[in-house]
MDAnalysis code that builds the backbone (N, CA, C; Angstrom):
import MDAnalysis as mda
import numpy as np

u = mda.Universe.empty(696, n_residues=232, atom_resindex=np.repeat(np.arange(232), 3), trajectory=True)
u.add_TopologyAttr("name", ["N", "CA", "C"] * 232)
u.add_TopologyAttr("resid", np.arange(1, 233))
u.add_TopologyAttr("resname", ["UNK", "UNK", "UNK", "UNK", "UNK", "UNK", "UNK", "UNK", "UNK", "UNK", "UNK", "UNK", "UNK", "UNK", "UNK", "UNK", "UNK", "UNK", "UNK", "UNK", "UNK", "UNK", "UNK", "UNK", "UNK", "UNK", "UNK", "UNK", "UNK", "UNK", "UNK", "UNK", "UNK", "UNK", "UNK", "UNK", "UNK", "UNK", "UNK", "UNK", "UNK", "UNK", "UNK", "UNK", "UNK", "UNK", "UNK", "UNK", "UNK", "UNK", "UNK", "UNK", "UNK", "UNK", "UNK", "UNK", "UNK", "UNK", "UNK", "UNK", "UNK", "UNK", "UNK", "UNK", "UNK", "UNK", "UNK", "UNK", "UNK", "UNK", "UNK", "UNK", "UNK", "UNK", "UNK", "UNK", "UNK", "UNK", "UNK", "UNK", "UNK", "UNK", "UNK", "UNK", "UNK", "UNK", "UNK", "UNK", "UNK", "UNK", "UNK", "UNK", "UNK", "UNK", "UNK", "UNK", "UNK", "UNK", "UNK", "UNK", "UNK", "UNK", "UNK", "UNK", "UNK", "UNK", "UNK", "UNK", "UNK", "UNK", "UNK", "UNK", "UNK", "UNK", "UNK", "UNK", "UNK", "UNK", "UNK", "UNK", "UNK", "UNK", "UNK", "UNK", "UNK", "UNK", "UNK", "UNK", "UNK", "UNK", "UNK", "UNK", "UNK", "UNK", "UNK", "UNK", "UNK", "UNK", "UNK", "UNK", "UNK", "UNK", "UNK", "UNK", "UNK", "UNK", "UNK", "UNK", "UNK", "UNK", "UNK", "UNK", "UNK", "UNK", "UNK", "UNK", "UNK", "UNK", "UNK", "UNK", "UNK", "UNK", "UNK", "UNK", "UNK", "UNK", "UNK", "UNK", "UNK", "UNK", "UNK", "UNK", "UNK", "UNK", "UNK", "UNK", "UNK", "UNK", "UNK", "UNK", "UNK", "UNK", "UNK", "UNK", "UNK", "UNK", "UNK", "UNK", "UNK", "UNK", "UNK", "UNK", "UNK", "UNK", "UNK", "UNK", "UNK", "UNK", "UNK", "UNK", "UNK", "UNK", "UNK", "UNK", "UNK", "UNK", "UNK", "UNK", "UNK", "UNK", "UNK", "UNK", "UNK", "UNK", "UNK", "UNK", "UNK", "UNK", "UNK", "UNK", "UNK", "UNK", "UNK", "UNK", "UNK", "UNK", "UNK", "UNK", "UNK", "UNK", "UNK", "UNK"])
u.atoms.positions = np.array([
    [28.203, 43.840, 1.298],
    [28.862, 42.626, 1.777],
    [27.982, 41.413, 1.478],
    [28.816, 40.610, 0.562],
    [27.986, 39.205, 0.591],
    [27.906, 38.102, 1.868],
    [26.563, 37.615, 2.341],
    [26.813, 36.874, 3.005],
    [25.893, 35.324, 2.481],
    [25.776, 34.383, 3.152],
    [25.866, 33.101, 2.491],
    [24.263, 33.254, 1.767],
    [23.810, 33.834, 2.667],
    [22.443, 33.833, 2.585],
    [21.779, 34.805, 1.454],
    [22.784, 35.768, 1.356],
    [22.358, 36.814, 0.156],
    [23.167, 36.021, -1.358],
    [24.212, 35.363, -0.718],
    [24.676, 34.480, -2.375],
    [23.444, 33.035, -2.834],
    [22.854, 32.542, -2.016],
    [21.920, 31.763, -2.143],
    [20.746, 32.249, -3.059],
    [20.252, 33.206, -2.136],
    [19.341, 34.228, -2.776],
    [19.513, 34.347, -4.285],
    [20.438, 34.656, -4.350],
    [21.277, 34.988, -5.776],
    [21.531, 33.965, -6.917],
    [21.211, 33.332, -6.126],
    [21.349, 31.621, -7.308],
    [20.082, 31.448, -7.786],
    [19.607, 31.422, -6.915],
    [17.908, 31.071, -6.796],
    [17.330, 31.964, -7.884],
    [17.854, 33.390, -7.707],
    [17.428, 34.215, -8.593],
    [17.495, 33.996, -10.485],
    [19.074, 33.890, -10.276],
    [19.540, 33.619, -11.579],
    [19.537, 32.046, -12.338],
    [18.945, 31.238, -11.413],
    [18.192, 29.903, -12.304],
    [16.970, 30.243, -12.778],
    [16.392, 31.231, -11.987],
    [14.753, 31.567, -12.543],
    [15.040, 32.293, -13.651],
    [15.685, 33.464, -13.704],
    [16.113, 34.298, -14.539],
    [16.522, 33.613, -15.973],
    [17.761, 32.919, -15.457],
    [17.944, 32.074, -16.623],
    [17.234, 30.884, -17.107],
    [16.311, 30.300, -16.167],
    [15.911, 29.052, -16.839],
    [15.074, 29.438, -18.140],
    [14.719, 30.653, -18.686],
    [13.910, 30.318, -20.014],
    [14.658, 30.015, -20.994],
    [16.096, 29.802, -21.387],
    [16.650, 29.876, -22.462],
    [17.248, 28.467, -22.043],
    [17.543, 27.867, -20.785],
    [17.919, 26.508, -20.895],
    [16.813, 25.122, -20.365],
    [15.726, 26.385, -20.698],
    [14.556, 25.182, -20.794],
    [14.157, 24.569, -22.292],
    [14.576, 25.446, -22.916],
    [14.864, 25.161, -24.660],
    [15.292, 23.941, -24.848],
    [16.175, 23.246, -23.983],
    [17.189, 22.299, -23.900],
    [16.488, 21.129, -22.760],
    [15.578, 21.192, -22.248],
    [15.129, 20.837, -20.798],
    [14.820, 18.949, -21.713],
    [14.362, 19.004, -22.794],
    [14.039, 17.722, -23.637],
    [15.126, 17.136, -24.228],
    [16.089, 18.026, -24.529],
    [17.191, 17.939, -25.589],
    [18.155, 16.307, -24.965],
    [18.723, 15.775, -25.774],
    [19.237, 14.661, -26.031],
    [20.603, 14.925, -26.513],
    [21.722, 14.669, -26.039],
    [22.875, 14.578, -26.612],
    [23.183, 13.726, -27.723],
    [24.136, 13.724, -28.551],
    [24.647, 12.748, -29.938],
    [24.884, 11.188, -29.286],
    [24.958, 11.292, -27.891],
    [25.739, 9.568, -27.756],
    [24.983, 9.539, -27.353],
    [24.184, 9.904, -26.268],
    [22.868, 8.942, -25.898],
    [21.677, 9.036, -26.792],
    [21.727, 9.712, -27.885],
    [20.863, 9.295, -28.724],
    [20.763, 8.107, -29.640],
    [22.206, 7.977, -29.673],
    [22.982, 6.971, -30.694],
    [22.601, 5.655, -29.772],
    [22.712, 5.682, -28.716],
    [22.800, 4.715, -27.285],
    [21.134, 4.290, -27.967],
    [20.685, 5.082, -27.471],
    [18.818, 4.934, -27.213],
    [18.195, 3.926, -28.912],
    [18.758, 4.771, -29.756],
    [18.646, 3.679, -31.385],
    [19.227, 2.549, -31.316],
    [20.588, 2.132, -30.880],
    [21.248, 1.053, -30.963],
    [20.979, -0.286, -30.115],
    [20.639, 0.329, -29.327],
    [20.605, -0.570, -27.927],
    [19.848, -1.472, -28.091],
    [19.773, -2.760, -28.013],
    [18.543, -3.940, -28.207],
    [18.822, -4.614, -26.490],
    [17.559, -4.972, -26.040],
    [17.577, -5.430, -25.152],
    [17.515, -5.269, -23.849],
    [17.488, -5.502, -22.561],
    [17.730, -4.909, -21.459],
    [18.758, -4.312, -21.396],
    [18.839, -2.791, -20.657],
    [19.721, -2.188, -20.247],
    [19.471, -1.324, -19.059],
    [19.309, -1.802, -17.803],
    [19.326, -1.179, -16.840],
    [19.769, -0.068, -15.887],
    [21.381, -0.198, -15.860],
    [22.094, 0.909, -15.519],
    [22.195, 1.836, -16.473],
    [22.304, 1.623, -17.709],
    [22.431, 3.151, -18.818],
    [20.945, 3.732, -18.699],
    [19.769, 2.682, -18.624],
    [18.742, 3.732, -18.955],
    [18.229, 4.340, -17.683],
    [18.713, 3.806, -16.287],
    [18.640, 4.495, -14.983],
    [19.539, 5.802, -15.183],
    [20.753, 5.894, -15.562],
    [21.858, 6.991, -15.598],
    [21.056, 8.111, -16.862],
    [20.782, 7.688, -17.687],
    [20.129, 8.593, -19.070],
    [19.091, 9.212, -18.538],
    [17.802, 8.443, -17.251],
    [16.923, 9.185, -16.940],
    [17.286, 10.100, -16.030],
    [18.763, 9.898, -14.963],
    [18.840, 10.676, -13.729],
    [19.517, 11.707, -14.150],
    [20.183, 12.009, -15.296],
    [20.655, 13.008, -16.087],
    [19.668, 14.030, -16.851],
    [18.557, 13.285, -17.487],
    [17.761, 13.984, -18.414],
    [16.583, 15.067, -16.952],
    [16.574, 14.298, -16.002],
    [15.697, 14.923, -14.798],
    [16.876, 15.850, -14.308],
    [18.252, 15.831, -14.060],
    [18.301, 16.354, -13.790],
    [19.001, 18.068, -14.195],
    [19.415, 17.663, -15.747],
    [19.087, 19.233, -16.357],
    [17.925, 19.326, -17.146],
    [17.054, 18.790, -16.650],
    [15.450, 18.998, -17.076],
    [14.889, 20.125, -16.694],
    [15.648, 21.543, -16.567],
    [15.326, 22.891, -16.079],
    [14.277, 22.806, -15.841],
    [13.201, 22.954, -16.896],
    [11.835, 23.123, -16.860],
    [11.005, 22.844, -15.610],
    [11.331, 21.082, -15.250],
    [11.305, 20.096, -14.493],
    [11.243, 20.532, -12.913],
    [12.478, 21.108, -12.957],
    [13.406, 21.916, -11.361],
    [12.790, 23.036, -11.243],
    [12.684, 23.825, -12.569],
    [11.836, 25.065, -12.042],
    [10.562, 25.272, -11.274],
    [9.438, 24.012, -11.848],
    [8.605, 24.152, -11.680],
    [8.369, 23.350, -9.955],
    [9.212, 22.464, -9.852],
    [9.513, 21.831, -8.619],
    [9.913, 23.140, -7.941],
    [10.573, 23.787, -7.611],
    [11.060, 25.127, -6.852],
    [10.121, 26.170, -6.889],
    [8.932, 26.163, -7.487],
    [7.942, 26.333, -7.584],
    [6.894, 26.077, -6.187],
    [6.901, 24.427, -6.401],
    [5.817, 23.835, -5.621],
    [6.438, 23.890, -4.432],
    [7.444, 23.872, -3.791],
    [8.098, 23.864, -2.570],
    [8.059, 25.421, -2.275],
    [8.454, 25.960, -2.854],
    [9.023, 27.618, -2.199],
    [8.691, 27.485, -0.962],
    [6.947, 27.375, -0.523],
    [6.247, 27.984, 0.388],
    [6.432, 26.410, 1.466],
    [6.545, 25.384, 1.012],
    [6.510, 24.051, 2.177],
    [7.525, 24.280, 2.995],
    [7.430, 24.256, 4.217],
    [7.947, 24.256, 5.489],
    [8.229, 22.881, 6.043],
    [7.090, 22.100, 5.418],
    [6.982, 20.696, 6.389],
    [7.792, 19.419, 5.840],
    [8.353, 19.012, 5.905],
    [8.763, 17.418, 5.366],
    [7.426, 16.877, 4.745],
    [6.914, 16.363, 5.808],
    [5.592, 16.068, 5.292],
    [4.672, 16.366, 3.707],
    [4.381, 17.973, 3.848],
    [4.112, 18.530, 2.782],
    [4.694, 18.548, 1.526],
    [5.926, 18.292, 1.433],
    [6.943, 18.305, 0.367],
    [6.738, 16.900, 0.186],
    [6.995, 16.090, 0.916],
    [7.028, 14.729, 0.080],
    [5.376, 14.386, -0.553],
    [4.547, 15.199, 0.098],
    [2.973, 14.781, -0.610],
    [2.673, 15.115, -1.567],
    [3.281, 16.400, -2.042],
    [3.218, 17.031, -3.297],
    [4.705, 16.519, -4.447],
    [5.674, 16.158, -3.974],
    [5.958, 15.462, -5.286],
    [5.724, 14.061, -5.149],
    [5.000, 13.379, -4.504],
    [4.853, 12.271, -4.938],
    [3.433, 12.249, -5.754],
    [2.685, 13.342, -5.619],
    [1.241, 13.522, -6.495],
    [2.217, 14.100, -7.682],
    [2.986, 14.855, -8.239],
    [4.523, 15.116, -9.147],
    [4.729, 13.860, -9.816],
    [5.162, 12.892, -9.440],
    [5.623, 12.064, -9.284],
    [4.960, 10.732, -10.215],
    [3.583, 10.945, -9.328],
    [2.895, 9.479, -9.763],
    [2.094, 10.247, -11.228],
    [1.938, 11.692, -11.271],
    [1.657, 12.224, -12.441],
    [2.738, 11.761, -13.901],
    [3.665, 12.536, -13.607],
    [4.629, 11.869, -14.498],
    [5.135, 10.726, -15.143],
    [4.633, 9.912, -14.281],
    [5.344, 8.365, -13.756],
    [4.157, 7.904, -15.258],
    [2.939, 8.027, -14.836],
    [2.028, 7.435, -15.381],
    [2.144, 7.676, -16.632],
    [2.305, 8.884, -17.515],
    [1.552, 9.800, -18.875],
    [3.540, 9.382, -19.505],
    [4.394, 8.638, -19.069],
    [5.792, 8.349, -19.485],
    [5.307, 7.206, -19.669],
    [5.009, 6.051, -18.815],
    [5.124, 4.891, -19.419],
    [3.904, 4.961, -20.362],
    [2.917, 4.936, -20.109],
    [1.622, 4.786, -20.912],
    [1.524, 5.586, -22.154],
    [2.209, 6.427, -22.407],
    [2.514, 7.720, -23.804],
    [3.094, 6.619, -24.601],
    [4.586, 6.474, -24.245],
    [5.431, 5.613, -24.797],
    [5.128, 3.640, -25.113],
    [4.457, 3.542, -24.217],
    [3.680, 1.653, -24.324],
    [3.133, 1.634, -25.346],
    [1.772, 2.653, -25.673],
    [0.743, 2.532, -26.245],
    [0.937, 3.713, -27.279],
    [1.934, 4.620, -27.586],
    [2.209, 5.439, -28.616],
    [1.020, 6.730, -28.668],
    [1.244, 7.270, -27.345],
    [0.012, 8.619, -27.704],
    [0.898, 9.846, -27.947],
    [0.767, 9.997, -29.328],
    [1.965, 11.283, -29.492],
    [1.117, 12.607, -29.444],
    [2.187, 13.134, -28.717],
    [1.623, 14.539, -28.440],
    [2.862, 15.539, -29.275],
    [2.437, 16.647, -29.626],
    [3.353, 17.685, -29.923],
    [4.431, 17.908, -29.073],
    [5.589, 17.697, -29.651],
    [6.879, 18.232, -28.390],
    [6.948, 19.753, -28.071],
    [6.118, 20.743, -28.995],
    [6.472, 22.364, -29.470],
    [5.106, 22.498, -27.784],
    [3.932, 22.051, -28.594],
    [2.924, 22.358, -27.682],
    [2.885, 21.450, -26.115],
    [3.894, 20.835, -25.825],
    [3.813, 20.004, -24.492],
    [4.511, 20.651, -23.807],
    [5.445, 21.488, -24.224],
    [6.782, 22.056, -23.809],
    [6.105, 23.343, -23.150],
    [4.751, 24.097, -24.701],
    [4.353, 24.925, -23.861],
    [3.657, 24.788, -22.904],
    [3.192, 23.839, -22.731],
    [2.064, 24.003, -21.358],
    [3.090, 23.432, -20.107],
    [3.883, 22.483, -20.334],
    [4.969, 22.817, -18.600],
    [5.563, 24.115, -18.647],
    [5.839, 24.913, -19.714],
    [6.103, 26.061, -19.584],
    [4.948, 26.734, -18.260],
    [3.654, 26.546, -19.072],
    [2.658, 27.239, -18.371],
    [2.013, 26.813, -16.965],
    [2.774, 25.699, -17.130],
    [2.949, 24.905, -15.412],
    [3.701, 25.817, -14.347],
    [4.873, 26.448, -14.652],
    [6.057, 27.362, -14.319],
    [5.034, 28.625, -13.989],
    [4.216, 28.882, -14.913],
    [3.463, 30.338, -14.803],
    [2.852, 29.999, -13.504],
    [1.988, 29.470, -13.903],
    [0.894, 28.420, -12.703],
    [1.500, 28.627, -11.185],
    [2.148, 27.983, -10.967],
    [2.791, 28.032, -9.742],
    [3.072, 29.041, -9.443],
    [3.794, 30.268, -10.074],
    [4.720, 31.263, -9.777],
    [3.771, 32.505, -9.408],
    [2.407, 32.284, -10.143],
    [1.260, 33.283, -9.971],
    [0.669, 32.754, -8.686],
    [0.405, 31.416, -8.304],
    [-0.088, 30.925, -7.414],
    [0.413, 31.245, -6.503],
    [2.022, 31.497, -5.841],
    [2.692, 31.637, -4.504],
    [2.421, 33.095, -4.610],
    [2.210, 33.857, -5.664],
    [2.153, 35.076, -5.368],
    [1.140, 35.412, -4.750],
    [-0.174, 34.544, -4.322],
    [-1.458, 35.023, -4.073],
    [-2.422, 35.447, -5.303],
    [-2.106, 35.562, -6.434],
    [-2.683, 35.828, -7.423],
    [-4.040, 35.025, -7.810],
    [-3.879, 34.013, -7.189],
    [-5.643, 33.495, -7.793],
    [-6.681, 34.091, -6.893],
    [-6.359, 34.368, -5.421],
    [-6.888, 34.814, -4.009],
    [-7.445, 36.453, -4.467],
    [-6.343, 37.040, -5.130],
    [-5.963, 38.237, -5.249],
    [-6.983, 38.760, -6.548],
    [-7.081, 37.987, -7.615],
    [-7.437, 38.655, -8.650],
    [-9.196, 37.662, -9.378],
    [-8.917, 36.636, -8.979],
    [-10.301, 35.822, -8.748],
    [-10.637, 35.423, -7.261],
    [-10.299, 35.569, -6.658],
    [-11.022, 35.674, -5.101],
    [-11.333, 34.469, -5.122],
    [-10.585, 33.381, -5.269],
    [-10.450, 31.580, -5.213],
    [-8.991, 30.978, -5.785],
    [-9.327, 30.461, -4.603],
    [-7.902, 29.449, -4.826],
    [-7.928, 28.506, -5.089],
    [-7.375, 27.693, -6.053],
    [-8.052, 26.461, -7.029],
    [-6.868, 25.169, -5.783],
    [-7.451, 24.035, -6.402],
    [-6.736, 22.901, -5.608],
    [-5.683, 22.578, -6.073],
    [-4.736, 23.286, -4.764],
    [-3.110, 22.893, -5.260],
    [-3.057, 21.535, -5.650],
    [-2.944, 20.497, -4.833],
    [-2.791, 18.902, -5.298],
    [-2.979, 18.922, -6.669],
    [-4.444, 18.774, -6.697],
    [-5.031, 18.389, -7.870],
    [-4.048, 18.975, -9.159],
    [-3.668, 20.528, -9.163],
    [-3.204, 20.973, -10.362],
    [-1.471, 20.465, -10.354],
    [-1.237, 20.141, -9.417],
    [0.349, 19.776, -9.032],
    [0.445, 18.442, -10.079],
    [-0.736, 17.290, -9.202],
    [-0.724, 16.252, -10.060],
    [-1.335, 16.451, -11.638],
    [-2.033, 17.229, -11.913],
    [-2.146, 17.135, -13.531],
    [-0.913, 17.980, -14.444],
    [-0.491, 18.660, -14.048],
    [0.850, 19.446, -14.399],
    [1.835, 18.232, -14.723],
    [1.764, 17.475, -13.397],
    [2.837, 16.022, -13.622],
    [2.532, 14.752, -14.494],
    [1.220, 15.186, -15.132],
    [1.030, 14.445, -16.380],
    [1.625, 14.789, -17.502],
    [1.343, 15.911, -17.308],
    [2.185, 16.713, -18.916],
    [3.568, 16.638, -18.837],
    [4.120, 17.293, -17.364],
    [5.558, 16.737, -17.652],
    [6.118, 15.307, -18.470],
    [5.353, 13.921, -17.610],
    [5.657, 12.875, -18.190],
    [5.076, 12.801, -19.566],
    [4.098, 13.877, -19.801],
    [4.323, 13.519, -21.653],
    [5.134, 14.329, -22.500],
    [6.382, 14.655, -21.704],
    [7.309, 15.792, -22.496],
    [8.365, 14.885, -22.285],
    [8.357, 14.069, -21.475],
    [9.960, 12.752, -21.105],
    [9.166, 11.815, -22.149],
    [7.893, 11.251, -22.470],
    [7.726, 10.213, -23.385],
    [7.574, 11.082, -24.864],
    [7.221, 11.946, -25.094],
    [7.292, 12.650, -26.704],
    [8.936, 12.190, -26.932],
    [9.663, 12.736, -26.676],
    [11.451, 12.688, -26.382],
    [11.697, 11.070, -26.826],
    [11.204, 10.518, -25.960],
    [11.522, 9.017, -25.983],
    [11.230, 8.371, -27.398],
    [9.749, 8.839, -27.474],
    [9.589, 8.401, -28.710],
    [9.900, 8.770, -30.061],
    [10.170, 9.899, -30.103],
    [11.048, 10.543, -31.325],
    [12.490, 9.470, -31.824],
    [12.550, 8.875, -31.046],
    [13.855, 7.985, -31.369],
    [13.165, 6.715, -31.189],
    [12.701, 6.313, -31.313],
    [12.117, 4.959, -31.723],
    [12.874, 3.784, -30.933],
    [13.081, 3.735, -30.011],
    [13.884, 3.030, -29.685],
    [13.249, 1.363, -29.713],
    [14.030, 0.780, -29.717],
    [13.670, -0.976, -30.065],
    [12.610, -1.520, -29.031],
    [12.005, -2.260, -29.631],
    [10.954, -2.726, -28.649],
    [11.301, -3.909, -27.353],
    [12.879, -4.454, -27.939],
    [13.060, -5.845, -27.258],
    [13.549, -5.254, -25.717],
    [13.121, -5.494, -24.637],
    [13.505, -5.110, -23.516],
    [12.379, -3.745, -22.773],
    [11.764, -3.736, -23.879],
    [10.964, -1.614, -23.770],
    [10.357, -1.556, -22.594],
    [9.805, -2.321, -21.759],
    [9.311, -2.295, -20.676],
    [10.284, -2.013, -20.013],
    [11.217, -3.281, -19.759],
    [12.159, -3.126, -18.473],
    [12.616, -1.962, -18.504],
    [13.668, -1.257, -19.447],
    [14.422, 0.020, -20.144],
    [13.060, 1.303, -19.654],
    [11.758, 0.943, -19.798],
    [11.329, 2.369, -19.281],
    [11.272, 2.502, -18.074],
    [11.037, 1.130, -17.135],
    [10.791, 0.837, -16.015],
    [12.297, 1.406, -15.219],
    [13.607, 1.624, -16.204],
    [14.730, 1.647, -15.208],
    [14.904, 3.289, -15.476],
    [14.466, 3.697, -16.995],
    [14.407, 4.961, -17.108],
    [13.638, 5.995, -15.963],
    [12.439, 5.669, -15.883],
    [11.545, 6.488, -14.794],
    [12.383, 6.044, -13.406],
    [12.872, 5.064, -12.559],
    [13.734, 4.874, -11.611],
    [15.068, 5.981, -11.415],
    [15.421, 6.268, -12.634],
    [16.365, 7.402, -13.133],
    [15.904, 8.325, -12.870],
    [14.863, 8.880, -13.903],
    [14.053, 10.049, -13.242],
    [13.947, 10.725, -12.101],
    [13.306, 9.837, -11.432],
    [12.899, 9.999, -9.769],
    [14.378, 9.932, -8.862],
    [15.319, 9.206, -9.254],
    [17.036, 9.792, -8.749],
    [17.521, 10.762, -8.896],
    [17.213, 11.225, -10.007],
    [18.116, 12.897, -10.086],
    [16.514, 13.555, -9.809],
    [15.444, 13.532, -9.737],
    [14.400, 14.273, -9.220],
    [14.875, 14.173, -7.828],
    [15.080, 12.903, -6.907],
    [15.582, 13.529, -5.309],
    [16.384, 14.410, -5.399],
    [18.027, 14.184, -6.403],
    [18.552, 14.265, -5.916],
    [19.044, 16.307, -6.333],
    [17.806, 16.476, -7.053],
    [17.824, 18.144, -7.891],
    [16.910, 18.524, -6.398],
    [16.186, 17.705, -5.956],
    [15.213, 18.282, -4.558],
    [15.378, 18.225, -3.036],
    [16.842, 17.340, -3.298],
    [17.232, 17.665, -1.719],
    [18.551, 19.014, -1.933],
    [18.863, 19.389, -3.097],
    [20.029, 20.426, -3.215],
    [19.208, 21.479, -2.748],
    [17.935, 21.752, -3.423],
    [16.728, 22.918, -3.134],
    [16.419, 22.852, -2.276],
    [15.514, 21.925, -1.494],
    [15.636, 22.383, -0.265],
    [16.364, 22.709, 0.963],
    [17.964, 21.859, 0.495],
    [19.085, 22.676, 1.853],
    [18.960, 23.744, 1.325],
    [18.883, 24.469, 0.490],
    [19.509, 25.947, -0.333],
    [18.148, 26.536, 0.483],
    [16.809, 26.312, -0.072],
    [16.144, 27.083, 0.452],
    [15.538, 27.342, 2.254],
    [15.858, 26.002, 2.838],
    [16.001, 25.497, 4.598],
    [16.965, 26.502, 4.974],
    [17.929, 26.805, 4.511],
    [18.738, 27.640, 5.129],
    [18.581, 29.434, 4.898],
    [17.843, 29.632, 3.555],
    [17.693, 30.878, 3.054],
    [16.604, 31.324, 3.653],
    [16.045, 30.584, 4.298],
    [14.559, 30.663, 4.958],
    [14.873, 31.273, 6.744],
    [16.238, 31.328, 6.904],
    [16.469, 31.594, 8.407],
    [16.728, 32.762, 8.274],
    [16.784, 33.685, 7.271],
    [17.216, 35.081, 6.714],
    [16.508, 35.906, 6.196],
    [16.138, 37.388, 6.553],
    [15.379, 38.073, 6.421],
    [15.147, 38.280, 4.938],
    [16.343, 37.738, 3.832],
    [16.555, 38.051, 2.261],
    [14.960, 37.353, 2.204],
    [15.004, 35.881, 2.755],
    [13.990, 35.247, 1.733],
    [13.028, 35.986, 1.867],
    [11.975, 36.166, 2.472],
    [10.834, 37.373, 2.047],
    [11.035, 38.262, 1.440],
    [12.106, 38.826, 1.591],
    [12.316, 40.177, 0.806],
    [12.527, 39.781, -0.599],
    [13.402, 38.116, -1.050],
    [13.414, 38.283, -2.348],
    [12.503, 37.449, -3.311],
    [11.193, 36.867, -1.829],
    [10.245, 35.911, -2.259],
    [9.585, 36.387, -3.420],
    [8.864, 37.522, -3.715],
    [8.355, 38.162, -4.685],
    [8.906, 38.229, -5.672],
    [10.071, 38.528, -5.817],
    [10.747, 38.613, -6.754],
    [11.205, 37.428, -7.475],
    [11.550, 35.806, -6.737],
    [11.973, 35.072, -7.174],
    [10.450, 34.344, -7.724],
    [9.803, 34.268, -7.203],
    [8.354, 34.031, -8.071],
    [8.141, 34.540, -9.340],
    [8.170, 36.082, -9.387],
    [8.195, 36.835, -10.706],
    [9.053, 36.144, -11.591],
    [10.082, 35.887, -11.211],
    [11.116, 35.645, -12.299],
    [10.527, 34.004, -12.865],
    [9.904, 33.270, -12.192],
    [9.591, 31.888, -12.681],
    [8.564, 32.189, -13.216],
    [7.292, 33.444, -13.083],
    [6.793, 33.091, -14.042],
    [7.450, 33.925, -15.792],
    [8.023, 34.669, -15.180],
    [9.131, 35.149, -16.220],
    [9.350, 34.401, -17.455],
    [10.317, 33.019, -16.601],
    [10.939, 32.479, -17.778],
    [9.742, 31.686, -18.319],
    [8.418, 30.961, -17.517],
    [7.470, 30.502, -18.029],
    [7.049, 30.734, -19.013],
    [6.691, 32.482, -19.253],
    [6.561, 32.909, -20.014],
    [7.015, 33.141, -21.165],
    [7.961, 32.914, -21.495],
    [9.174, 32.993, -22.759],
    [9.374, 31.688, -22.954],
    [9.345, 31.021, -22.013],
    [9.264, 29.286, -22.368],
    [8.102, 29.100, -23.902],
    [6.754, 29.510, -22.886],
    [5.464, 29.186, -23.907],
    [5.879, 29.814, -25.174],
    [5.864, 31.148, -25.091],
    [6.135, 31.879, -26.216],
    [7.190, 31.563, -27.114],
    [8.360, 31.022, -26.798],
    [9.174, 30.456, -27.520],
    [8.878, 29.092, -28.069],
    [7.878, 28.206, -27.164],
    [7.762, 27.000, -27.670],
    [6.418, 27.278, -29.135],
    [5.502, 27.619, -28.697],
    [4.537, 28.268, -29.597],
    [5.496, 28.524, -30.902],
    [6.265, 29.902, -30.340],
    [6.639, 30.087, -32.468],
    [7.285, 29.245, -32.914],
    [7.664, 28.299, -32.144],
    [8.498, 26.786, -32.496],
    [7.382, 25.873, -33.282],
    [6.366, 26.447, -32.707],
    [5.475, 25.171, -33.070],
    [4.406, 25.645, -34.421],
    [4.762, 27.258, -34.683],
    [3.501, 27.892, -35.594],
    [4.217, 27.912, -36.778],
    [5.661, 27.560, -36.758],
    [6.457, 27.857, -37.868],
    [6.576, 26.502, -38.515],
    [6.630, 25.639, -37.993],
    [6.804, 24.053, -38.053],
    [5.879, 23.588, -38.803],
    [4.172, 24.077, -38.526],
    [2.912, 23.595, -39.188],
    [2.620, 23.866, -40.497],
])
């Protein structure tokens, strides 16, 4: 018998499960807003707020690794401290990548938020406690993880060259975007998981839903890698 709490479970499961094959896509750009992003001269505020709250929010990769850092937060508190160290990571290595043109590999950026996904997923397991007998500083790796993310939203950006007239404002409304569909992918997760948390499933399928993130992590890297060994 399904009940709400075992179909939750079940979601949870099969985004981890599935996110390695639609993290492939987690950068990806559609034909019109690419066309949008080349054409566009000038300020554009509401499209490049809507383009960022879209791109965050099937930014799999992004969500995974966020569902990640929460699993274990209980507190309001705690959750908002850790994505806003998320947050101001990203925030920074997007505008400043893209201002000042620091290009990074899209094959090899992809893999290491991949390996952000690992990171976390080994971490809730107890695995650093467990197998090096130290536990490294969550914050700290939360916020450098959220550097790399934001240099996987500015690689993207810059691949399309977009016009310089307006480029400030347009990134300034883009990252505003971002951080909208980032609430709004992190208040769906935590009702889903606030409520899965009153049910004996979640422990029972805590282990398991960890495994599976570092799962797709894993096939993330590995897929981004032969993306990137074949290319050179």
């Amino acid at each position: 018998m399904f009940t709400k709490s075992n179909v939750i479970s079940r979601v949870l499961l099969l985004l981890c499960f599935c996110g390695f094959s639609a993290t492939l896509m987690a950068h990806g750009v559609d034909e019109s807003t690419k066309g949008f992003l080349q054409a566009n001269q000038g300020v554009s505020i509401i499209p490049y707020m809507y383009i960022g709250a879209k791109h965050m929010v099937t930014g799999y990769d992004h969500i995974l690794f966020l569902i990640g850092v929460i699993f274990f937060l209980y507190r309001l508190k705690e959750v908002m401290l850790y994505v806003t160290l998320f947050t101001i990571g990203h925030s920074l290595t997007l505008m400043f990548g893209v201002l000042y043109d620091m290009g990074v590999n899209a094959y090899l950026i992809d893999a290491i938020i991949g390996f952000s996904i690992i990171y976390k997923g080994f971490d809730n397991l107890g695995g650093f406690k467990r197998v090096l007998g130290y536990q490294p500083n969550t914050k700290i790796a939360v916020m450098i993880f959220g550097l790399f993310h934001g240099f996987g939203l500015a690689t993207k950006i810059q691949e399309f060259e977009i016009p310089q007239d307006g480029l400030i404002e347009n990134l300034i409304a883009f990252n505003v975007g971002v951080e909208l569909g980032q609430l709004s992918a992190l208040i769906l997760v935590l009702l889903a998981l606030s409520y899965w948390r009153r049910h004996p499933s979640f422990l029972r399928f805590s282990t398991a839903t960890n495994a599976l993130l570092m799962s797709s992590g894993v096939m993330l890297v590995g897929l981004q890698l032969t993306g990137y060994f074949t290319t050179i």
